[in-house]
N, C-alpha and C positions, 0 to 999 in steps of 0.2 A: 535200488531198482525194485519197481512193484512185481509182484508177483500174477497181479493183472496187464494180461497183454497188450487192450488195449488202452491200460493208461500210460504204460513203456511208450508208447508212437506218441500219445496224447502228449505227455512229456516232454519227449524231444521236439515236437512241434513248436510246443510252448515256449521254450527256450533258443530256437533259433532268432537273430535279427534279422527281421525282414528287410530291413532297411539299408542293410549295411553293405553299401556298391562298391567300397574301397575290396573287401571281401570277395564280392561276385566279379570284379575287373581282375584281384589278383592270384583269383584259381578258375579265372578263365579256360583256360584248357580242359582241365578234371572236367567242370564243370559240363564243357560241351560231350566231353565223352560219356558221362554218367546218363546226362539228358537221352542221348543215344541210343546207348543200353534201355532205357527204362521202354520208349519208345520201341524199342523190337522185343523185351519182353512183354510189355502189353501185348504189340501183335500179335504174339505167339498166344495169349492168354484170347485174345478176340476173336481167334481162326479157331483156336479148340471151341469156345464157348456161341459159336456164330454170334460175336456180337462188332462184326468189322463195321457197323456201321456208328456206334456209340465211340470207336479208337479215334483219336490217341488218349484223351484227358475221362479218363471213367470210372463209377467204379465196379472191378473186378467180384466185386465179392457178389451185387444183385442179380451178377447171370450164374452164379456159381450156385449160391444158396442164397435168395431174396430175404428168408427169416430170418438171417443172423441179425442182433439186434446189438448197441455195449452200451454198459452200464448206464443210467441216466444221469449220475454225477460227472462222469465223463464226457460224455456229447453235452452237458448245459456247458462246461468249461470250453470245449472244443467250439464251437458256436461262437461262443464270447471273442476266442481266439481271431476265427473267418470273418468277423462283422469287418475287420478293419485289413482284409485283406481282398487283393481283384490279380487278375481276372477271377470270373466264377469257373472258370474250370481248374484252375488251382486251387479255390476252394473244394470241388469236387474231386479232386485226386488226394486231398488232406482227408476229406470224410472217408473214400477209399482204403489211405493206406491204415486207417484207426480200425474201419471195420473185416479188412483184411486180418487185422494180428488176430482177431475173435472170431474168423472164420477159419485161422491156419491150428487156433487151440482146440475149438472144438469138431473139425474135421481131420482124423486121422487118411485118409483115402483121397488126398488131392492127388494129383497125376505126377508122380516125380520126374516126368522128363520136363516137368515147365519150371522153371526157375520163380523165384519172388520175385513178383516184379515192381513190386515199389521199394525198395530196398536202394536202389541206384538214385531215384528221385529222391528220397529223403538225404542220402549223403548230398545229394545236389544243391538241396536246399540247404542243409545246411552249413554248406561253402558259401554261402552266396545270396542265401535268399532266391525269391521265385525268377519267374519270366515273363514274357509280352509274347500276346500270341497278334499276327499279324499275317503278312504275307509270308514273312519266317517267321522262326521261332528267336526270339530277341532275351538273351539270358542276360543284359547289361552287362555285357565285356566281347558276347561273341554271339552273330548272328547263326542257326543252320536251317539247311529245307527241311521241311514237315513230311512229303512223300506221300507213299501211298503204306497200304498194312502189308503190303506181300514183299516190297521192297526192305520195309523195313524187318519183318519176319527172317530173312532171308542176308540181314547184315553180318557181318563177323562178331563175334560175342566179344564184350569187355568182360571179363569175370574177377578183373584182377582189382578187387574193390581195396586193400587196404589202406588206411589213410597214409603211411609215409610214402608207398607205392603213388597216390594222389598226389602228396604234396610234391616228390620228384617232377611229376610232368608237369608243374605250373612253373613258368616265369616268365619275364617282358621277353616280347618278340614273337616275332615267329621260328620255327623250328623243324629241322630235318636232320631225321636219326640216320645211324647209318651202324650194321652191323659186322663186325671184328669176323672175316671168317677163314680158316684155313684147312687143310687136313685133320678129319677128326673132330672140328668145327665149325658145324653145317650152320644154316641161317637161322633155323629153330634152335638151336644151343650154340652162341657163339662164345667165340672168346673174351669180346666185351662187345660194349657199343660207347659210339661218342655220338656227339649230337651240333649240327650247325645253328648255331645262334643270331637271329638280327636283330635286334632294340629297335625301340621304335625309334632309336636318333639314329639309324642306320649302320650300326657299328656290329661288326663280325667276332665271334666269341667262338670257338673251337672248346668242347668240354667232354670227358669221358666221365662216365658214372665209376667210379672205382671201389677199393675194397673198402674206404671209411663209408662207403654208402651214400656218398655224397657227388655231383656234378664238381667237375676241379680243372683249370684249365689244362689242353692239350695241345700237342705240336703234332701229333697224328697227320691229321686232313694235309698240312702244309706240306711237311716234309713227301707224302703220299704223292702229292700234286708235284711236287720237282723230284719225285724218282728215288728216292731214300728210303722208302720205307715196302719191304715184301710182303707185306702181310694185307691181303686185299679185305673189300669192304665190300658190301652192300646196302642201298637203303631198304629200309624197313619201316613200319606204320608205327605210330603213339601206341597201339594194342601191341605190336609185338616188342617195342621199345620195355613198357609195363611190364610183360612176362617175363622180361629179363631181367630189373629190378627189384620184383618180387622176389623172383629167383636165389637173387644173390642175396637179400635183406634178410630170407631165411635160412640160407643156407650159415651164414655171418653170425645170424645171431642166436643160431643152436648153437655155434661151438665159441662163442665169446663165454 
């Protein structure tokens, strides 16, 4: 890794496949919640910098400090990169997050209550490659609403960016978690979670996240449903799902 920051973004830009939809269909999920995130961290970055009228796709760094400038070996490459990429506001969130890393190096005094906010769109990208802006936002696997900057300001935070944490919440289907909880085991610390599965061939898959760290199936939900099992549940979001996986993947692999 360079020791220039903004050729680290420049980098990883470079090396993502833009093209590759088997990728963007099969971390579908991550994918929409990263988009998410990035989109209510912009906000947050719009409403401090008054620039809500430039959100979603922009870039942060010209309401922050306009003179920040990077390298000129890096922007001719960077260029080379966007020629062969669309829309132009994905363009425009690529020159962002290159001139962000040169505005976070030579700016000590950015506001630490705002998060990075391109940091969630580059893991986004490069799950998957970009998106289609439309009447939604179209990430080729999974459509969401675009909104407004205060709505989106105002979302629950993903902050649980690691990628095994990501790769957990991708798989065919759709999906509803649901949280292990009893005495001593409130809904923010549970004692597990399992998750309801349906394949796009309409098939039902019961799976608890366990201690190999891995999704495994479960008799849970069944046995729950005919009266066997005391131990109650609640549903819970993909975010809360996340923190509980994180949770455990660290806690697991401090003491492996």
């Amino acid at each position: 890794m360079s020791n220039n920051p903004s050729r680290n973004v420049s980098d990883r830009l470079r090396a993502i496949d833009w093209a590759d939809d088997a990728a963007a269909f099969r971390h579908a999920h991550s994918r929409a919640l990263l988009m998410r995130e990035y989109l209510r961290r912009a906000a947050l970055w719009a409403q401090a910098y008054e620039a809500e009228q430039s959100w979603p796709f922009f870039d942060i760094t010209g309401h922050v400090d306009a003179g920040v400038t990077i390298p000129p070996d890096v922007a001719e490459e960077l260029e080379q990169l966007l020629k062969e990429l669309a829309p132009a506001s994905l363009r425009t969130t690529c020159r962002g997050a290159v001139r962000w890393a040169e505005l976070r190096a030579a700016h000590g005094d950015l506001p630490k209550d705002l998060p990075d906010p391109y940091e969630p769109l580059l893991l986004m990208y490069e799950r998957g490659g970009g998106y289609y802006l439309e009447e939604y936002l179209d990430l080729n696997g999974v459509m969401i609403p675009l909104r407004d900057v205060r709505s989106n300001a105002s979302a629950t935070p993903f902050i649980t960016l690691a990628p095994a944490t990501l790769d957990a919440l991708d798989a065919e289907g759709e999906m509803t978690y649901f949280a292990k909880i009893s005495d001593g085991y409130p809904q923010h610390s549970p004692r597990g979670i399992v998750r309801r599965r349906v394949d796009d061939d309409g098939r039902t898959h019961d799976e608890a996240f366990t201690r190999n760290l891995r999704w495994e199936p479960t008799e849970y939900l069944r046995l729950y449903d005919l009266g066997h099992n005391e131990t109650d549940h609640v549903r819970i979001t993909e975010i809360e799902a996340a923190a509980f996986i994180e949770s455990l993947t660290e806690k697991f692999t401090e003491t492996s």
